[in-house]
N, C-alpha and C positions, 0 to 999 in steps of 0.2 A: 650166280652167273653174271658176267658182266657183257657190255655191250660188244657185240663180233663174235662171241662164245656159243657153240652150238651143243646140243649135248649128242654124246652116240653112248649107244646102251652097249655093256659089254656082255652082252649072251653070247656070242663063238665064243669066248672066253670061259666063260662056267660052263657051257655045252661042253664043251674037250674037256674042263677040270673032272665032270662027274664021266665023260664018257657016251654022251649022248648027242644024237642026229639034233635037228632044228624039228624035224617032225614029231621026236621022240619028248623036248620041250613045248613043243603044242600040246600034244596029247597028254601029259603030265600037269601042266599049266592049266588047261582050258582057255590057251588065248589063242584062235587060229592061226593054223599052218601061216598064211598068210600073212597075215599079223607079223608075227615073229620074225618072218623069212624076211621083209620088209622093214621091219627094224632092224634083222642084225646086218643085213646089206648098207642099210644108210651110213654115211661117210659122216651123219651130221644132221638133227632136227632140232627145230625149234620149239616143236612140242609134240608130245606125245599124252595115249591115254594112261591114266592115273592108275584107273581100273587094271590093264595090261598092267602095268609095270607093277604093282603090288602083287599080283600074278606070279608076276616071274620070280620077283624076289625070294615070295615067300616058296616057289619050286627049286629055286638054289639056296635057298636056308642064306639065303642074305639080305642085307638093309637094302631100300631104294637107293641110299646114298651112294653102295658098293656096287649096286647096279648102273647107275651113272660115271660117266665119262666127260668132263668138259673140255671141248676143244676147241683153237681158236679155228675162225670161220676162215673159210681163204679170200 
């Protein structure tokens, strides 16, 4: 990641490939509604938890790397 680069997590993205709500990846994940609902809203963070996103990956049967998105900042 370089500097101005923010990452957004692509869960709308694997949420619609497999067919499931943001709720339906909480309860699958174990990482809160909330959580979740708040990462996949964000346009853009500078960090997130570790824990979460190993999480998720491992509930879309994909790498942390596939679950990142680098984007530039505006």
């Amino acid at each position: 990641m370089s500097r101005g680069e923010v990452v957004k997590l692509r869960i709308r993205e694997f949420a619609a490939r497999e067919g499931w709500t943001l709720k339906e990846v909480a309860d699958r994940s174990g990482v809160s509604y909330n959580t979740v609902k708040s990462y996949a809203r964000s346009p853009g963070m500078a960090m997130a938890d570790i824990g979460a996103l190993l999480k998720l990956a491992r509930t879309f049967d994909v790498s942390i790397e596939e679950l990142l998105d680098f984007v530039e900042q505006q």
